[in-house]
C-alpha positions in Angstrom: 107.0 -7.5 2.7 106.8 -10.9 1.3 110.2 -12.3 0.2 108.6 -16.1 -0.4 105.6 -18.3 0.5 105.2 -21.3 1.3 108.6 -22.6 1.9 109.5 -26.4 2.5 110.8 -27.3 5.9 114.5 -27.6 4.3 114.5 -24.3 2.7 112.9 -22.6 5.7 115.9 -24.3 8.0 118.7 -22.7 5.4 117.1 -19.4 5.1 117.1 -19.6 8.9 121.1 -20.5 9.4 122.0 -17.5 7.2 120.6 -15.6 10.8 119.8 -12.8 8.0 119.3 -9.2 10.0 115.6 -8.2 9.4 114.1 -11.6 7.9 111.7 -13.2 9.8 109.7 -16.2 9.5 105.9 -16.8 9.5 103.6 -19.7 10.1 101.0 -20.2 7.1 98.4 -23.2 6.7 98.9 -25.1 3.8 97.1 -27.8 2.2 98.1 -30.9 1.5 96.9 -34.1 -0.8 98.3 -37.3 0.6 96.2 -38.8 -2.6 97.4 -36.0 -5.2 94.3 -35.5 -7.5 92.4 -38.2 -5.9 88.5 -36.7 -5.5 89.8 -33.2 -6.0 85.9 -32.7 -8.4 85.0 -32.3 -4.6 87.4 -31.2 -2.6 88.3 -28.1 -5.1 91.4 -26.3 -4.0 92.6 -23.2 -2.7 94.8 -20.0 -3.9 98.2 -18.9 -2.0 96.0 -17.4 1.0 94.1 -20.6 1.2 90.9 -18.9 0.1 89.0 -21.1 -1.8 88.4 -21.1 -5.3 86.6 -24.2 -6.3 84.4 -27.5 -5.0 84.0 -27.8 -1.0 87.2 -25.8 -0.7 84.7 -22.6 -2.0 81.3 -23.9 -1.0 82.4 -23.8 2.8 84.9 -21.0 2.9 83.6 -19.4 5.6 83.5 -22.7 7.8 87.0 -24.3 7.0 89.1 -21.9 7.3 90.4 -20.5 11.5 89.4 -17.3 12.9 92.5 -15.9 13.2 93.0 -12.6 15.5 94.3 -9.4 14.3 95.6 -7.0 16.8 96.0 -3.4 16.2 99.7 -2.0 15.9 99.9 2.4 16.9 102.9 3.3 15.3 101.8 6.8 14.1 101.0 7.2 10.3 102.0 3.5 10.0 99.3 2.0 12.3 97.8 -1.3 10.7 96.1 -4.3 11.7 98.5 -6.5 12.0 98.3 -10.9 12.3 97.7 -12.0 16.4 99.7 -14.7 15.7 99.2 -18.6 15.1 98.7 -18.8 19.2 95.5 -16.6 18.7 93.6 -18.8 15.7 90.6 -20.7 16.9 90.1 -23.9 14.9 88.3 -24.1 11.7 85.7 -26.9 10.8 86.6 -30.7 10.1 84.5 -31.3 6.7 83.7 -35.4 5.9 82.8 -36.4 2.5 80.3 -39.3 1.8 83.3 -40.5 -0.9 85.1 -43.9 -0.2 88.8 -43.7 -1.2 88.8 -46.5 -4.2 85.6 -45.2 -5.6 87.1 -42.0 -7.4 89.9 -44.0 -8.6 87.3 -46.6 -10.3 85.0 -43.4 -11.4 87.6 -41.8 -13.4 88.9 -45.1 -15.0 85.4 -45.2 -16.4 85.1 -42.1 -17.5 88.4 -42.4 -19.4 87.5 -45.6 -20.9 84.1 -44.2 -22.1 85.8 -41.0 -23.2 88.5 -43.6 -25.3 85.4 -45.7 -27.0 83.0 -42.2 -28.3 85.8 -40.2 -28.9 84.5 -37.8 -26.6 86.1 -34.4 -25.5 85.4 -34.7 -22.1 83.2 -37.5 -19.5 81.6 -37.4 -16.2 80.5 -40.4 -14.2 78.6 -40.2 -10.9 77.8 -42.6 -8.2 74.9 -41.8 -6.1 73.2 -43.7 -3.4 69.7 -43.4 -4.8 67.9 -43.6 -1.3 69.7 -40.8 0.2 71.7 -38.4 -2.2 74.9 -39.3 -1.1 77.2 -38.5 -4.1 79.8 -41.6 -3.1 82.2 -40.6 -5.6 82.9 -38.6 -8.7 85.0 -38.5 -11.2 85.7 -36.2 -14.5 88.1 -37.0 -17.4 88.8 -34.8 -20.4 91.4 -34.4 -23.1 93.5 -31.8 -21.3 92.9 -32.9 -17.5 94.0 -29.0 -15.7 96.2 -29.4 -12.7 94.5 -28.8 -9.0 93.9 -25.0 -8.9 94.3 -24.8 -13.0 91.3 -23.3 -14.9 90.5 -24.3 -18.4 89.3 -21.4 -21.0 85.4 -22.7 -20.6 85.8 -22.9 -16.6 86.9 -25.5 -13.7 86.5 -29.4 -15.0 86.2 -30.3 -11.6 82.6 -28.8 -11.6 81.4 -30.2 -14.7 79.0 -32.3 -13.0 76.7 -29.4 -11.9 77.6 -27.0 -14.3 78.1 -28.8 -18.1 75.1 -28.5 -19.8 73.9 -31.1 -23.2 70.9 -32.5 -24.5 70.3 -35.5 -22.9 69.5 -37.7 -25.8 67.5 -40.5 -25.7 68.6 -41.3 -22.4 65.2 -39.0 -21.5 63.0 -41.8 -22.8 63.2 -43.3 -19.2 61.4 -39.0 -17.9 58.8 -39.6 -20.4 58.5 -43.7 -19.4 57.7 -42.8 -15.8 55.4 -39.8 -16.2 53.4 -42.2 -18.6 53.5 -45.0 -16.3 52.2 -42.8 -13.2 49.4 -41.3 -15.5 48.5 -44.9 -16.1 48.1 -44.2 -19.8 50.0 -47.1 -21.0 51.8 -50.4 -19.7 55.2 -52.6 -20.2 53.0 -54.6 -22.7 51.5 -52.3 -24.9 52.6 -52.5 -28.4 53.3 -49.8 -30.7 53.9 -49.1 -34.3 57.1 -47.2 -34.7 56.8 -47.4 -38.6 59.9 -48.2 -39.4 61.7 -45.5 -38.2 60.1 -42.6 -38.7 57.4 -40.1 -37.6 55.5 -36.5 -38.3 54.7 -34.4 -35.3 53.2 -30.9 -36.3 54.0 -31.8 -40.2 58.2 -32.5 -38.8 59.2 -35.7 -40.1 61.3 -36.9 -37.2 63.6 -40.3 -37.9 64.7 -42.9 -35.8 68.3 -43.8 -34.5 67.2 -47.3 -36.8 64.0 -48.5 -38.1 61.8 -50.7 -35.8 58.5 -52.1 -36.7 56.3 -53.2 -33.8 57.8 -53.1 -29.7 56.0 -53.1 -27.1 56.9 -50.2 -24.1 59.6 -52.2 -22.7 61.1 -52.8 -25.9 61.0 -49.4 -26.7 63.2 -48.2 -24.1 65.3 -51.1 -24.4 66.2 -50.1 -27.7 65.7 -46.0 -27.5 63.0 -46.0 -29.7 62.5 -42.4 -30.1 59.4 -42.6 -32.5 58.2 -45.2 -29.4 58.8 -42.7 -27.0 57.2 -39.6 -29.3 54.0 -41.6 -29.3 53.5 -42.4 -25.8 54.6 -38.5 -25.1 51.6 -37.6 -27.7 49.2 -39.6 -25.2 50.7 -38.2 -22.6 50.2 -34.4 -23.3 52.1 -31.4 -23.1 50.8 -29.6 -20.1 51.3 -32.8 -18.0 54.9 -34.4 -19.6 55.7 -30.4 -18.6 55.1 -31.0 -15.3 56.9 -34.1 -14.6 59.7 -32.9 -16.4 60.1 -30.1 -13.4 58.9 -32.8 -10.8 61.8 -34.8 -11.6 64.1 -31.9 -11.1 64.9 -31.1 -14.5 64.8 -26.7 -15.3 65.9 -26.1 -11.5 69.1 -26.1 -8.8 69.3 -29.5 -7.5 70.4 -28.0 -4.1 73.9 -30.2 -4.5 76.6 -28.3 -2.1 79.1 -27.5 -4.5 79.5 -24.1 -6.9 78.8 -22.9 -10.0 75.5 -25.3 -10.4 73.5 -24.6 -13.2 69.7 -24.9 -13.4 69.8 -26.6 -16.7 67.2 -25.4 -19.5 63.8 -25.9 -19.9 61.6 -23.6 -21.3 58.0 -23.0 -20.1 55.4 -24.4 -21.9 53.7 -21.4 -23.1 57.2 -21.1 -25.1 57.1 -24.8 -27.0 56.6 -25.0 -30.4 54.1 -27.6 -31.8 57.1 -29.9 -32.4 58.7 -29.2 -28.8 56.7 -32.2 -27.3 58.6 -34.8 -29.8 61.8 -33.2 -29.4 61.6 -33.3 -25.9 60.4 -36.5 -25.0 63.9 -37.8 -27.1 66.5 -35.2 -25.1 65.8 -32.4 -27.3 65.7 -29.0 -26.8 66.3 -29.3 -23.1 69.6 -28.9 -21.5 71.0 -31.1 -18.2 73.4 -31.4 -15.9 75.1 -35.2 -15.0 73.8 -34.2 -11.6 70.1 -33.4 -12.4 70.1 -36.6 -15.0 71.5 -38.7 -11.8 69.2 -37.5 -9.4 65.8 -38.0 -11.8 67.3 -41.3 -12.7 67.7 -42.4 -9.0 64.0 -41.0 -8.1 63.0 -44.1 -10.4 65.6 -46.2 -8.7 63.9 -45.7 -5.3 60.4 -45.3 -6.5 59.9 -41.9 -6.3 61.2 -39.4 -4.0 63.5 -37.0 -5.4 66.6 -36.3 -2.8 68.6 -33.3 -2.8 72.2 -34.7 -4.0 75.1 -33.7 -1.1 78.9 -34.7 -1.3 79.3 -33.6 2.6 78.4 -36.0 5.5 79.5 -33.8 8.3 
């Protein structure tokens, strides 16, 4: 049996000058953090039998990890399995992340400062390399920052990037933007009147963040208009802002290779209300993920391919 894990090289070296009849020692991996917490939203960590239980650490469990031998022990009723020994372990997989070492520093600064100004409960702040998908660094802040391998009550932090969902906000003027843009149905130019502040869709009086007169579109997502943006969505239609909402990756996995993502919410058009298409085309009634919003964002970025987001090189 067990009588401890785990065991620095100092307490291993007493245990072992006691030369205690019947105690023997046993080699073990064990992971190590030369940077403490640095990037560990990717690299997740491990439990006491190194299995992994979050980030990389879980989404390539079955590469990282040695095949180790087990050899069969005959000793009557008591025959088991037993470990081959560290001799008979064949190496596991080297794993390289696209992430710089100062980038998560910087990430997390920002997302601590941002969290400071909006009294915010918890932040995320991605860097992506909109022309490939490589996630360069990530890094998630909150009130009560869990120790590596801790679990808050709603789940990991370290995977709030694929798995908290909100409503986007206003920040989803830039979805409906593009898809009117592409559709050719308006220009930066065009002026509209945003009647100073407010707007009935479907007999719903919807209000603006602050009352605006008359902007033309690239005033209107310089400052969020969402009575703007209702308007151009209007033109726009239902059936077709539908469909560039999925083309730009938004009700769907993004692919990213870490755990837990969530697919978001969007519901199919047959299931909008009359009022859906204003709502949505200001971040309501729609739920993201930091890493669908970042990857939509970056298709515009790059001019229009959508890449599948990865936080492993090699």
């Amino acid at each position: 049996m067990w009588i401890a894990r785990k065991l620095p090289p100092e307490k291993k070296e007493a245990v072992e000058a006691l030369n205690l009849k019947g105690v023997y020692f046993q080699k073990e991996n064990q992971r190590i953090y030369p940077k403490r917490d640095l990037a560990s939203h990717v690299l997740g960590f491990v439990d006491l039998d190194e299995k992994g239980l979050g980030g990389i650490e879980y989404q390539l469990d079955d590469q990282i990890p040695g095949q180790e031998r087990k050899d069969y022990c005959d000793g009557g009723r008591a025959s088991a399995w037993v470990d081959g020994g560290e001799a008979q372990r064949e190496r596991g997989a080297n794993v390289i992340t696209d992430a710089g070492r100062k980038s998560p520093i910087h990430c997390r600064a920002r997302a601590g400062r941002g969290i400071a100004k909006t009294h915010a409960l918890a932040g995320t702040v991605i860097v992506m390399n909109p022309n490939n998908g490589e996630i360069l660094a990530l890094g998630n802040c909150a009130e009560v920052q869990p120790q590596r391998g801790e679990r808050s009550a709603g789940g990991s932090a370290d995977e709030s990037c694929v798995t908290a969902l909100y409503e986007p906000g206003s920040t989803f003027n830039i979805i409906t933007l593009a898809a009117a843009f592409d559709q050719g149905i308006t220009r930066p130019g065009e002026v509209f009147d945003c009647e100073n502040g407010a707007v009935y869709v479907a007999g719903h009086r919807i209000r603006d963040h602050k009352p605006f007169g008359m902007l033309n579109v690239a005033e209107i997502l310089a400052q969020s208009s969402d009575v703007g943006a209702i308007k151009i969505a209007l033109r726009l239609g239902a059936p077709k802002f539908y469909d560039y909402i999925r083309a730009f990756g938004f009700g769907q996995l993004t692919g990213v290779d870490m755990p837990g993502e969530s697919k978001g919410i969007l519901r199919r058009l047959d299931n909008w209300s009359a009022i859906s298409i204003g709502s949505i085309s200001m971040g309501q009634e729609v739920g993201v993920t930091p890493i669908q919003l970042i990857s939509a964002v970056s298709a515009i970025a790059n001019g229009g391919m959508l890449y599948k987001p990865h936080v492993v090189a090699e």
